[in-house]
C-alpha positions in Angstrom: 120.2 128.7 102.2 117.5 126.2 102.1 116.3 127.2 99.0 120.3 126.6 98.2 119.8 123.3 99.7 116.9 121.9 97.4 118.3 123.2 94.3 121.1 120.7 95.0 119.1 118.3 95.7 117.8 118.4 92.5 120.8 118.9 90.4 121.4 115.6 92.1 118.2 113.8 91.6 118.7 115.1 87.9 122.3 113.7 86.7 122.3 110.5 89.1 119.0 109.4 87.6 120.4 110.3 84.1 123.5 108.9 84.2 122.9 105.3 85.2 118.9 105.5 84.1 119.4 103.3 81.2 120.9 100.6 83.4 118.3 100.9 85.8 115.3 100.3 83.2 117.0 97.6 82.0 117.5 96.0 85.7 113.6 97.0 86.1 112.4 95.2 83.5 114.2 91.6 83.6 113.9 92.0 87.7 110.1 92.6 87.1 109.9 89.5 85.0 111.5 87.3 88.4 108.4 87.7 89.9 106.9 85.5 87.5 109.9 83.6 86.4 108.5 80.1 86.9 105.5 81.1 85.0 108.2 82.1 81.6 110.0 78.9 82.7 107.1 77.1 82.2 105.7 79.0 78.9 109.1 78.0 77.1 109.3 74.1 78.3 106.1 73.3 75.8 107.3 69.9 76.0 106.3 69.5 79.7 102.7 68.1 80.5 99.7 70.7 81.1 99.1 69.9 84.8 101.4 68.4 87.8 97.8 66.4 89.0 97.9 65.8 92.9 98.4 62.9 93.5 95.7 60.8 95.1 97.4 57.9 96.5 97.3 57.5 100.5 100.0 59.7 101.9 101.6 56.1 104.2 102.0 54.8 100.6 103.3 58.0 98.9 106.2 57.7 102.2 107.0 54.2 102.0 107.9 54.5 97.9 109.6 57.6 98.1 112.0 55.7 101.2 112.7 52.7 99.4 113.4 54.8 96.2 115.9 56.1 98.4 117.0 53.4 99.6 117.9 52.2 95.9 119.5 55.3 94.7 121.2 57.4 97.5 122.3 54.9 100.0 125.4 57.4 100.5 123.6 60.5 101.0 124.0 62.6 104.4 120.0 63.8 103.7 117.1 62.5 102.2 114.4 64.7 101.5 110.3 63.4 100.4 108.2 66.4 98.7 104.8 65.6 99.5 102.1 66.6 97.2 100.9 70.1 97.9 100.8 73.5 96.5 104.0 75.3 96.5 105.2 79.2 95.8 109.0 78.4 95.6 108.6 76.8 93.1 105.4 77.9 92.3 102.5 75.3 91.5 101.0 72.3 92.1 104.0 70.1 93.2 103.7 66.1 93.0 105.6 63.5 94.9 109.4 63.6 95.0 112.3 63.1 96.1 116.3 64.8 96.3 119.6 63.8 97.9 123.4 65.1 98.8 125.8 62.3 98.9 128.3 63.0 101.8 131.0 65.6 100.5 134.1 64.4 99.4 137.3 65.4 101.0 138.1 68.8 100.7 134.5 69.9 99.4 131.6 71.9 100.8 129.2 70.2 98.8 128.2 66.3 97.9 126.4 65.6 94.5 122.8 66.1 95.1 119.9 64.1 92.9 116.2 65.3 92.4 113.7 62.8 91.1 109.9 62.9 90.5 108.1 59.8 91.1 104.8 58.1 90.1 103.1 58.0 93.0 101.4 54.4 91.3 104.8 52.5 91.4 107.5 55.0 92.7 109.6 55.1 90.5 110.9 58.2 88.3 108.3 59.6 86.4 109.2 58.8 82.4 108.4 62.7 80.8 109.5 64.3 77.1 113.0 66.0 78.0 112.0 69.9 77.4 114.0 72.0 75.0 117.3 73.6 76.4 115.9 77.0 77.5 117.2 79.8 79.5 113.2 80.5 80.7 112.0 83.1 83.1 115.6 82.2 85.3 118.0 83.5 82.4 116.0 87.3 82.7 115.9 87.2 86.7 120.1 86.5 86.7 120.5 89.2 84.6 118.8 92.1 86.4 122.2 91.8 88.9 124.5 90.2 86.8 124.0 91.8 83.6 124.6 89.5 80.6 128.3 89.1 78.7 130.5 90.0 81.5 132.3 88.8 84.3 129.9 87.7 87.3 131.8 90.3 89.5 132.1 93.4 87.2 128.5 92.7 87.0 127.1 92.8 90.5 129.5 95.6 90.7 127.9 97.6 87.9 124.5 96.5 88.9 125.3 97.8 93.2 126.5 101.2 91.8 123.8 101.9 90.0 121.3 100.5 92.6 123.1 103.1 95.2 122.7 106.4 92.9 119.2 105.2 92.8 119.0 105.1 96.3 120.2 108.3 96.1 118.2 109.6 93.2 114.9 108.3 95.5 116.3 110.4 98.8 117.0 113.7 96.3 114.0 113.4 94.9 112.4 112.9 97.9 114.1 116.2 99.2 113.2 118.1 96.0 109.4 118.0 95.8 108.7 119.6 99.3 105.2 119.6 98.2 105.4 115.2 97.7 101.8 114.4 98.6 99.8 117.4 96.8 102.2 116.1 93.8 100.3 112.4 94.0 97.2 114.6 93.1 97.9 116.9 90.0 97.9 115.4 86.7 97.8 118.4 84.3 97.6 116.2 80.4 98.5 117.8 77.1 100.9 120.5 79.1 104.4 119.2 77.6 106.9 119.1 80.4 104.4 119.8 82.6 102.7 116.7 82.1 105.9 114.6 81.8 107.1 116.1 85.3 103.4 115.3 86.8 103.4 111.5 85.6 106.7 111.4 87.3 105.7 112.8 90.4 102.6 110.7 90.8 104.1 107.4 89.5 107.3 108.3 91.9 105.2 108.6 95.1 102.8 106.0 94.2 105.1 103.3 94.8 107.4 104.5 96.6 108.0 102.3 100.2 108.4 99.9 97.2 111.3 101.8 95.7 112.9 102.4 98.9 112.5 98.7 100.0 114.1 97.2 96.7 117.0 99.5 96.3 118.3 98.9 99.9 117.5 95.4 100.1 119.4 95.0 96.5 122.7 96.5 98.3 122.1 94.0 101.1 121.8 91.0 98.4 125.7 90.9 98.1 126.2 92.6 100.9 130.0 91.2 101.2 130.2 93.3 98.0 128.9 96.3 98.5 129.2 96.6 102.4 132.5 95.2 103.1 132.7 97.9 106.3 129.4 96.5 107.9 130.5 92.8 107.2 133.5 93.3 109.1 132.5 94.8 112.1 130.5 91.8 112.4 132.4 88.8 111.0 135.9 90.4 111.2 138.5 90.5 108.2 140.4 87.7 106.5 139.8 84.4 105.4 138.3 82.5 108.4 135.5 85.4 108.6 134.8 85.3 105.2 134.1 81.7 105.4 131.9 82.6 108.5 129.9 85.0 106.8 128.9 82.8 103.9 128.4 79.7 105.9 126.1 82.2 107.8 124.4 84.4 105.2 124.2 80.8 103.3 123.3 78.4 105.8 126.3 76.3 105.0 126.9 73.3 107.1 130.3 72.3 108.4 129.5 69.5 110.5 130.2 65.9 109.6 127.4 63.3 108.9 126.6 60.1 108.5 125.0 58.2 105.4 121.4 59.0 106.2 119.1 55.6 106.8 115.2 54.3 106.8 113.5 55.5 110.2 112.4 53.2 112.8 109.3 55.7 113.8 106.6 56.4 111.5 106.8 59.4 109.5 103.3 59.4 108.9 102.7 60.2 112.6 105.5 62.7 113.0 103.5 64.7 109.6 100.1 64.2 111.4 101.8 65.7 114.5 103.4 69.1 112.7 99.9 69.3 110.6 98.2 69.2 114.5 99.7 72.6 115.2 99.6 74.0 111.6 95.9 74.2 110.9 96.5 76.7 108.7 99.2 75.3 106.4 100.0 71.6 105.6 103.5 69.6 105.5 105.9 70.5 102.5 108.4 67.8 103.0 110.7 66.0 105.0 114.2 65.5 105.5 116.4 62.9 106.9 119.7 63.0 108.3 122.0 62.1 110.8 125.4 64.3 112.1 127.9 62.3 113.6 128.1 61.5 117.1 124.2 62.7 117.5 121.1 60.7 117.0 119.3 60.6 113.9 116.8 63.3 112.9 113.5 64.3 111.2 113.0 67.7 109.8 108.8 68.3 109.0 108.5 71.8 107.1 105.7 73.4 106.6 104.4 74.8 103.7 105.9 78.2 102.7 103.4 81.1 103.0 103.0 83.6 105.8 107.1 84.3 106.6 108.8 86.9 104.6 111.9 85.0 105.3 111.4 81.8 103.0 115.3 80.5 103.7 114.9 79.7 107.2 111.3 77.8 106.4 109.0 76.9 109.6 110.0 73.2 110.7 109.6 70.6 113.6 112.5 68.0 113.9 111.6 64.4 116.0 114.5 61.8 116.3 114.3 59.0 113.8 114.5 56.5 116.3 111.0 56.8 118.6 109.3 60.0 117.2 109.6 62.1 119.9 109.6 66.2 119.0 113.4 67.8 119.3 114.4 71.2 120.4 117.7 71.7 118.4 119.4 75.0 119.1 119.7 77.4 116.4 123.6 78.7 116.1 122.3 81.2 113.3 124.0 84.8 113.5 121.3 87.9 113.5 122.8 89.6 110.7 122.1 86.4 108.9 118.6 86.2 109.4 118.2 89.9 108.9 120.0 89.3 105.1 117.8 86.3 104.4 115.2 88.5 105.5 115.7 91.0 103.4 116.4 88.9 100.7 113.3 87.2 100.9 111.6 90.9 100.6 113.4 91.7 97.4 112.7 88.6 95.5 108.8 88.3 97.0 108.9 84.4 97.4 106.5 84.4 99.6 103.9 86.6 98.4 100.4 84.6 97.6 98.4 85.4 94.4 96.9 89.1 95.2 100.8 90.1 96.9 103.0 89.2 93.7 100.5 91.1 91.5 101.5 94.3 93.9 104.6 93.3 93.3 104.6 92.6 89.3 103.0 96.2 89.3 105.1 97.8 91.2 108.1 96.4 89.2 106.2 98.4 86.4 105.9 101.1 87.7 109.3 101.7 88.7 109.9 101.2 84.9 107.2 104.0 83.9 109.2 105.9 86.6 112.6 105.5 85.1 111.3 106.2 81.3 109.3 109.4 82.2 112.3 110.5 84.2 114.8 110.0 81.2 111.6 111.7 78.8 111.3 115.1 81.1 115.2 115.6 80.5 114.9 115.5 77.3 111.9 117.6 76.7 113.4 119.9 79.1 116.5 120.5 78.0 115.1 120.3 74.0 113.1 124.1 75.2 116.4 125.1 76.6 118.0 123.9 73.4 115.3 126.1 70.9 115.7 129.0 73.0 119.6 129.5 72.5 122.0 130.5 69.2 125.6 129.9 70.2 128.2 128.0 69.1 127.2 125.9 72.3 124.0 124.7 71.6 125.9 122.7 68.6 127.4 120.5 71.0 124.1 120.5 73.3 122.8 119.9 70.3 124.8 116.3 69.7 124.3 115.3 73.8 120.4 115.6 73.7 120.4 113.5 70.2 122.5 110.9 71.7 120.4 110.7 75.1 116.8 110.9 72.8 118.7 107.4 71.2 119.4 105.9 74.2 115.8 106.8 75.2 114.1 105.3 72.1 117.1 102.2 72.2 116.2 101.6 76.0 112.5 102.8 76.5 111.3 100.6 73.3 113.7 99.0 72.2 114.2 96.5 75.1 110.6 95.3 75.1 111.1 94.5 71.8 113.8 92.7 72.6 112.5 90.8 75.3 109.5 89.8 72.9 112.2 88.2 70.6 113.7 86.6 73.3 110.1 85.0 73.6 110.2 84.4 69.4 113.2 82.8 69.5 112.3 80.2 72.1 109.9 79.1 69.7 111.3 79.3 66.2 114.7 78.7 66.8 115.5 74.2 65.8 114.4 72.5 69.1 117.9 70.4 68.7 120.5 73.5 67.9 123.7 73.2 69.7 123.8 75.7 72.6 120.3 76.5 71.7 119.8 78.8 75.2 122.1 81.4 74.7 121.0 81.8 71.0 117.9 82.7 72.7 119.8 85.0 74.7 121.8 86.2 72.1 118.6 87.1 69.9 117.4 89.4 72.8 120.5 91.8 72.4 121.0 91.1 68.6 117.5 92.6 68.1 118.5 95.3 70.7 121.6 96.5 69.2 119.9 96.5 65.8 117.1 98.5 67.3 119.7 101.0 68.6 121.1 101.5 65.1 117.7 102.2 63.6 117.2 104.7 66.4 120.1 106.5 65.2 119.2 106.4 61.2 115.6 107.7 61.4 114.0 110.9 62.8 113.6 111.2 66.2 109.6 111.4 66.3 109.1 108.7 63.2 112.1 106.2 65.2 109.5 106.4 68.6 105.9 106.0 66.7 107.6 103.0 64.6 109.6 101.2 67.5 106.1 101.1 69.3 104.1 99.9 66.6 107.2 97.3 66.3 106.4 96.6 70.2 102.6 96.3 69.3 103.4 93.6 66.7 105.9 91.6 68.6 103.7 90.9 71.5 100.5 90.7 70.1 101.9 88.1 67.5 103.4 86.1 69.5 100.6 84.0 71.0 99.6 83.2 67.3 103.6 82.1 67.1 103.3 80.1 69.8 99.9 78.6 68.3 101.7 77.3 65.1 104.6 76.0 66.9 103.0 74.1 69.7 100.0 72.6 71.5 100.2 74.6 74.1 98.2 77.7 72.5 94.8 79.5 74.0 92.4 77.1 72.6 94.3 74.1 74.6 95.0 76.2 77.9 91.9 77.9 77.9 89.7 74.3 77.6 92.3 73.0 80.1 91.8 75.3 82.6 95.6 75.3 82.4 96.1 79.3 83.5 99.6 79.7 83.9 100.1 79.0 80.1 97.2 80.8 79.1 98.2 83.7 81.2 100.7 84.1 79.9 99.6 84.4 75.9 97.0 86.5 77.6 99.7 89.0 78.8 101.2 89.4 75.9 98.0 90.7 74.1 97.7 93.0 77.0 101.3 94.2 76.6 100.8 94.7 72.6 97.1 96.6 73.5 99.2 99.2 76.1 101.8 99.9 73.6 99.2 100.2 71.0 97.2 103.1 73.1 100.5 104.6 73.5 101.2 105.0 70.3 98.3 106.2 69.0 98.4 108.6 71.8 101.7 109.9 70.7 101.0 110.3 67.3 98.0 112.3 68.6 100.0 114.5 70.3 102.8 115.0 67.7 99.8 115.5 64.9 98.3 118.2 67.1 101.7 119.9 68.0 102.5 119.7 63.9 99.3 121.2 63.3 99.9 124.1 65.8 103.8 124.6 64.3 102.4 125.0 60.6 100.0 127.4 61.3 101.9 129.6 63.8 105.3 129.3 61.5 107.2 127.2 64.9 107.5 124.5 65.9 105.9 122.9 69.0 107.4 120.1 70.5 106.0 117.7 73.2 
């Protein structure tokens, strides 16, 4: 019976990780490249300056500009916020001084229209930069690892949560399935066929797998009004009013009323020196003004994101505008809110410092390398099968395993590939082209599809060796691409000390010498097993 039990199990791990496998990579590798989506962002903005310097005007000054800026343009705004000079992780880098707004919401809206300038510290007023070329950047990627691309928003995220819960599934099955888990993490048998597929998967499974468990839940809980509508009821309740409840909650929406938010008579500069006084560890990010009607006038003081997993509901310290003194406001904010911001916060790794979102970056990779040698070992498996039978059957296995080995080389190769000429397009496309981002966008799954169709048309084993060469030369040209189209190439970063730009060139060489030692490792393998077919009169497959 328990032997029963685990074969289940694994028929299950088997088809639910098939089935939706394809989707998964592809939600692996644009999710992956979130992590360091302000890093693409910046990469394909050339135009932008190397550095954002710090500013080195007195931080009194820095307040009183920003204010009377404000003053000047958003004089019906129910906040003001100041961003003081400092280094940030959302976004990520060295931030200068500047300043945002939300005018007061007109009748019958949620939401006023909100402003975001950056000043010269020198003279405070908005700093006069080149206008960057219309991009979709790192952001365009990270939307479409739950949204999908060319689709309804909804039929995406709904595509996107089933698959993420058969993964779920596939983790617990598989889980279930190798009894012997941790022994697994320590065999590695190479040059053994499906052996050696199965191993990589094992060890590459379990080597990152509170990761795996961690982003597949908290990707349900990301819409969880989507995919848990049970959960969100016994909480909220049903019907309209509790929706509206649940999103105010989950989104911090404010209801109340406000008034247009005003110059304070207490020093700001003493309020920041009294929230730095308790964080020694962490300076002040910003600060935000506003008043709700019928209360006084407030401060907010928030601290620097960078030791709470929970970057929505950021550390702060509110005084009253009027004399300064510190305010206890009490927080109405439902626990099932703060768990989902929480959780939230997890998944997308906002938080995480320098050493952290490299964890995360390879973990993201490895969950790829997980999915791929998963959708490999069917294959390979069921190609034995395949050789070993002659009925009128294995004609129609025959035309499944072809179409998944398509799918495998489309997906597995043909994706990077893609996503490297969503990279080439960003530079080589006419800065001034009319909806120049989603060519960008549309180049990625041109150059997909096409590498789909050459798939189909060439041999199976020529198809792989040539897509990854095809790989190799798409990423490790592209820094030279980038050289004859910009400034912005090695020899500038580099000398600059500019290493977000030059990382990211850097990367890409790295990505074209991995695919690069793959393939010469495959054709290795495929020479050898050739070798071995010709002189024993069969073929041997990998």
């Amino acid at each position: 019976m328990k032997e029963g039990f685990r074969q289940s199990m694994a028929w299950l791990h088997t088809w639910t990780g098939l089935v939706v496998g394809w989707v998964l990579f592809f939600v692996f590798v644009t999710g992956t490249a979130g992590y360091v989506d302000d890093e693409i962002t910046r990469w394909m903005e050339p135009e932008r300056p190397l550095q954002v310097p710090v500013e080195g005007v007195p931080r009194p000054e820095l307040i009183k500009r920003a204010l009377t800026r404000l003053e000047q343009v958003a004089s019906n705004a129910k906040s003001w916020t100041i961003t003081l000079p400092h280094t940030s992780l959302r976004p990520r880098g060295e931030q200068g001084l500047a300043i945002a707004w939300e005018d007061i919401p007109e009748r019958g809206h949620d939401f006023g229209r909100r402003g975001r300038e950056e000043l010269n510290a020198e003279t405070g007023l908005p700093r006069q930069e080149v206008e960057p070329r219309a991009t979709g950047g790192g952001a365009a990627l990270y939307e479409m690892h739950y949204v999908l691309h060319y689709m309804p928003y909804n039929v995406g995220i709904t595509i996107v949560g089933v698959c993420t819960m058969l993964m779920l599934l596939a983790i617990l099955t598989g889980v279930i399935t190798h009894k012997k888990i941790f022994k697994d993490f320590f065999t590695f048998r190479p040059g053994k066929g499906q052996r050696s597929w199965l191993d990589a998967h094992n060890v590459i499974s379990v080597m990152a797998l509170p990761f795996f468990l961690m982003i597949t839940y908290s990707g349900l809980i990301f819409f969880v009004f989507n995919y848990m509508p049970a959960g969100v009821a016994a909480v909220y309740g049903t019907g309209n009013q509790q929706q509206r409840a649940l999103f105010d909650d989950l989104f911090s929406r404010d209801k109340r009323e406000y008034l247009p938010a005003s110059r304070p008579q207490a020093s700001l500069e003493q309020m920041v020196q009294h929230a730095e006084a308790q964080w020694a560890d962490r300076g002040v990010s910003s600060l935000t003004i506003s008043q709700v009607k019928g209360e006084p006038a407030r401060v907010d003081v928030q601290r620097i994101i960078g030791d709470s997993v929970n970057v929505y509901d950021p550390v702060m310290l509110s005084f009253a505008a009027a004399d300064g003194q510190p305010t206890v406001y009490p927080d109405k904010t439902h626990g099932a809110g703060k768990t989902h911001r929480m959780l939230v916060g997890l998944h997308e790794g906002l938080f995480a410092d320098w050493w952290l979102r490299w964890l995360y970056l390879i973990a993201g990779l490895l969950g790829c390398a997980m999915i791929g040698t998963g959708l490999v070992l069917w294959t390979v498996k069921r190609r034995n099968q395949h050789l070993k039978r002659d009925d009128r059957a294995a004609l129609f296995d025959a035309y499944g395993l072809r179409l998944v080995e398509v799918l495998n080389a489309g997906t597995l190769v043909g994706l990077p590939v893609a996503v490297a000429a969503y990279f080439w397009a960003n530079r080589l496309l006419p800065v001034d082209i009319a909806d120049r981002a989603q060519w960008e966008m549309h180049c990625l799954f041109l150059t997909w599809g096409w590498l789909f169709l050459y798939a189909s048309l060439r041999p199976l084993k020529k198809a792989w060796l040539e897509m990854v060469w095809m790989a190799v030369a798409a990423f490790a040209l592209l820094p030279l691409i980038n050289a004859l189209a910009t400034d912005r190439h090695l020899g500038v970063t580099v000398v600059e000390g500019d290493w977000v730009l030059a990382g990211f060139d850097l990367s890409m060489f790295g990505l074209a010498a991995l695919f690069a030692y793959g393939a010469m490792k495959i054709r290795r393998r495929w020479l050898k097993a050739d070798t071995a077919a010709a002189l024993s009169g069969k073929e041997a497959l990998a």
